[in-house]
N, C-alpha and C positions, 0 to 999 in steps of 0.2 A: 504494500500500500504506500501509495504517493499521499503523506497527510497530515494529522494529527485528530485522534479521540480519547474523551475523558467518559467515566462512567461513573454515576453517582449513587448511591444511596443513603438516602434523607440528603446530608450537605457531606459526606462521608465519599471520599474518591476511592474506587475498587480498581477502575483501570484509567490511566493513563499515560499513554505514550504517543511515538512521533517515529515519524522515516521516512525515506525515499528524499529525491531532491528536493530541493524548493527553488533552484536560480540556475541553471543549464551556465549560465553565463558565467560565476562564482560559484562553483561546484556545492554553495550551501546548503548544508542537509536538514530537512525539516524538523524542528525542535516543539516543545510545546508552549515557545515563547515567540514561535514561527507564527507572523498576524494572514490571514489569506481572504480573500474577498468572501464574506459569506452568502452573497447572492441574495435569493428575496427571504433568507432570512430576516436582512433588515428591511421589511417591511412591519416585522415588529416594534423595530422603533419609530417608525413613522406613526404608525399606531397609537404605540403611547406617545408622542410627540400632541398629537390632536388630541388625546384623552388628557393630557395635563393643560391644554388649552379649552378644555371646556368644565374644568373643574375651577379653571381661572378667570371662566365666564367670556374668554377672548371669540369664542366662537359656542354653536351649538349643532351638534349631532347632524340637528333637522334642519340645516341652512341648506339650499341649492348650492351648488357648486358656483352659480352664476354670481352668488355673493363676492365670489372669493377670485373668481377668475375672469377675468375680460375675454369677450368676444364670445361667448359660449352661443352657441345657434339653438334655436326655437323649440329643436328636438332635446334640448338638454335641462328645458325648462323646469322636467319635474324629479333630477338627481339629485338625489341630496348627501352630504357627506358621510349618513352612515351607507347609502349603495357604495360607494367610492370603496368604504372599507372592508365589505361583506364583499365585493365581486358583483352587484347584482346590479351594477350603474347602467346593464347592456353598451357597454365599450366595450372594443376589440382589444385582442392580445397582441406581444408584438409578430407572432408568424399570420398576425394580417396584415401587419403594413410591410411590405416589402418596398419600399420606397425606404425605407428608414435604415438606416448603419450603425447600428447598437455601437461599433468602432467609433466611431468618427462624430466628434464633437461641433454643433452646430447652436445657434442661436435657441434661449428656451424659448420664444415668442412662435420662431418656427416651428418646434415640436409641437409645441401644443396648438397649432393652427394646425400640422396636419391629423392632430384627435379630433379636432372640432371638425374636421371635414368628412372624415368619414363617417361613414353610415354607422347607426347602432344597429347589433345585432339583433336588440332586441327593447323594449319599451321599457323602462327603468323601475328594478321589484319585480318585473316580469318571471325571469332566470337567473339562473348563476353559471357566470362565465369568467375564468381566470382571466384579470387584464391587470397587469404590467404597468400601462400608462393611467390607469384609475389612481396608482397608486405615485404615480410622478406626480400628480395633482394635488394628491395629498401635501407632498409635500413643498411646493407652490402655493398651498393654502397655511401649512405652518410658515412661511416666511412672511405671508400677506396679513394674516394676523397680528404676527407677533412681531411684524417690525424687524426680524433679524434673518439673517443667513441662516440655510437647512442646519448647515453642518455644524455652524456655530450652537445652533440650540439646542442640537442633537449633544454635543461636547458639553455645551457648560449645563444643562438641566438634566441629561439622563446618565453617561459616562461617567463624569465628575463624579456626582453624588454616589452612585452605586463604587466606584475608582476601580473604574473599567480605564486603565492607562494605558494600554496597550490597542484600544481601539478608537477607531476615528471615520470618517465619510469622508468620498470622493476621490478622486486619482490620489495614487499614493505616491512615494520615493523616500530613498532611506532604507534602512538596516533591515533585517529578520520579516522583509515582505517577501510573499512565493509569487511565481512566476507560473500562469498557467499552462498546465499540458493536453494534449491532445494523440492518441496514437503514438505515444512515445514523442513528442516533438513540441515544443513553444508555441503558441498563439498568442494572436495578438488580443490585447487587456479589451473589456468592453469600456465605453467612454462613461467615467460614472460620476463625475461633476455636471455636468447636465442632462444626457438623454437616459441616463439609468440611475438620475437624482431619486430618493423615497423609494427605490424598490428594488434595487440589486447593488448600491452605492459603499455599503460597511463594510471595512477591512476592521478582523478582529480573531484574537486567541481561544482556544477551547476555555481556556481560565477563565479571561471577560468574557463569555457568553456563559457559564456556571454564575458568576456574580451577578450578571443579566438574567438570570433563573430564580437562584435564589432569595434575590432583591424585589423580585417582582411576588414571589410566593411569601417574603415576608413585610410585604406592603410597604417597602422604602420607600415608594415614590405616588403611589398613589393612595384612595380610600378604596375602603371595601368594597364597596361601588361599582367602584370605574375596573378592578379589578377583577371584578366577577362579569362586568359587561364585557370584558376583555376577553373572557376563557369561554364566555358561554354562547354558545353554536346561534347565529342572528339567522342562517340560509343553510336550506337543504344542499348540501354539493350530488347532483345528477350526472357524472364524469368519470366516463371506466376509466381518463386518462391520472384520474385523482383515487383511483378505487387502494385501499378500505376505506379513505373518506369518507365520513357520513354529513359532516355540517362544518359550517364554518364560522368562526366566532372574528374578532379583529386579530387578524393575522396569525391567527392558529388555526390550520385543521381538526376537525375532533372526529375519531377511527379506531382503527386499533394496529398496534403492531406486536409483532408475534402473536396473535389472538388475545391478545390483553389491552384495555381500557387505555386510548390514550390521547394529548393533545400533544398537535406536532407542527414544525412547517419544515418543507427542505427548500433546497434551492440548487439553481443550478447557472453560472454563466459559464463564457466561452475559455474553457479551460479549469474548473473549478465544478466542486458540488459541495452539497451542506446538506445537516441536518440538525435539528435543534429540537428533543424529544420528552417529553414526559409521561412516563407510565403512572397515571394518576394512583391506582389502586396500590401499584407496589413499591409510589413514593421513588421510582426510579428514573435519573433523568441521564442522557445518551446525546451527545452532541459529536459531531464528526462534521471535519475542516477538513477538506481533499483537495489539490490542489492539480488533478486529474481525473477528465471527463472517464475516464474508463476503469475507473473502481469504480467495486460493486460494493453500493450502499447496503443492499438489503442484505446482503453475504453477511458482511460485518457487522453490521445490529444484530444481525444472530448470531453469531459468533460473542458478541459483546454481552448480551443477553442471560446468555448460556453461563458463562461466569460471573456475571452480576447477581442471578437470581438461585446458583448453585453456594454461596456463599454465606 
């Protein structure tokens, strides 16, 4: 395995290790202090980004998007920012716009004229459809709110206080970052300061995503609230491409893995996979940072599993 995973029970670490490359370039070997893009795992923090802004009254739940965003067209009149969060705004994903270069860093006005241009899939509450750029907006609406840069507020309100130091948003450089693979081979980074801003943007350690775990299950940062509004399933997920899915709450799946209870998100950009996991019933939580499209996630959760739950 090209990666790093840690395995927890209650706050109690049973596995954690590291390997395989991280930098083709610097022969650096993956460490568990090795930070790697987590993909739409951070959509989690965008997540709580709007949930600590509507505890702060800066915004609310049931705003239109249109509040928050200019130029939104006539078909967007009735999304409001908790579709955006559940999936259910009917916005496309990104393998519907092909016009767009997940690479290649472009103007955010443009991006989001080419969402507002496309057709929805569907009438907004209608379905649940994975979109990508639902959650760009998202985070376009934490900066319209709050007056500050994504990543800024992502650092100084959720990182900080949790002392997640080791993670941050948007293109990265510097020390202990991995280097995506593909078929044995380097790809190039997705551009994630602006067209994968709020939804595939965090570089971050197996460590800081456990303190992102923990901190959230011991209400650092929010009320009981907004953390129960967090974990509890808002949309049926209908999507063998999401199966065992069952529902989906703000930015957690809720399914099961290995046939036990659980909320989870994974993620995936070009060169990298994630997974951020909670076994509710057995209090076990399972996160895995790869830094290669071609491990096998579900291999290694059960493998991970196996010794977690034999212990």
């Amino acid at each position: 395995m090209r990666g790093a995973v840690l395995g927890l029970r209650g706050d109690r670490p049973v596995i954690q290790t590291a390997g395989g490359i991280a930098d083709a370039s610097t022969g650096a070997s993956c460490t568990l202090e090795t930070r790697f893009q987590i993909a739409s795992v951070s959509k989690q923090f965008t997540a709580a980004a709007i949930l600590l802004l509507e505890e702060r009254g800066a915004l609310s739940l049931a705003d239109p998007a249109g509040r928050w965003i200019e130029g939104c067209p006539q078909t967007w009149n009735d999304i409001g920012l908790h579709h955006l969060l559940t999936h259910t705004s009917g916005l496309v994903h990104w393998k519907d716009l092909p016009e767009l270069d997940l690479t290649k860093r472009l103007d955010a006005r443009e991006e989001i004229a080419i969402f507002q241009r496309t057709p929805l899939r569907s009438a907004p509450g209608a379905a649940w459809y994975y979109s990508s750029p639902g959650y760009v907006l998202l985070a376009h609406v934490v900066e319209n709110s709050s007056g500050r840069p994504y990543r800024e507020f992502l650092a100084e309100e959720i990182f900080k206080p949790l002392e997640m130091a080791s993670t941050f948003a948007g293109n990265g450089s510097g020390v202990r970052l991995a280097a995506g693979f593909a078929h044995g081979a380097p790809v190039p980074s997705f551009e994630l300061d602006v067209v994968n801003m709020g939804t595939g943007d965090v570089w971050s350690t197996v460590g800081d995503i456990a303190r992102w775990d923990l901190g959230l299950a011991a209400n650092r940062l929010f009320s009981e609230r907004s953390r129960q509004s967090i974990l509890t399933s808002h949309a049926l997920v209908e999507d063998p491409n999401f199966a065992p899915a069952t529902g989906y709450g703000f930015a957690w799946f809720a399914g099961d893995i290995g046939g036990r209870r659980a909320l989870y998100h994974p993620g995936d950009n070009a060169g990298f996979q994630s997974l951020n996991a909670w076994l509710v019933d057995d209090d076990v939580r399972i996160i895995v940072l790869s830094n290669d499209e071609e491990t096998d996630i579900h291999l290694l959760v059960a493998e991970m599993l196996a010794v977690i739950l034999s212990g």
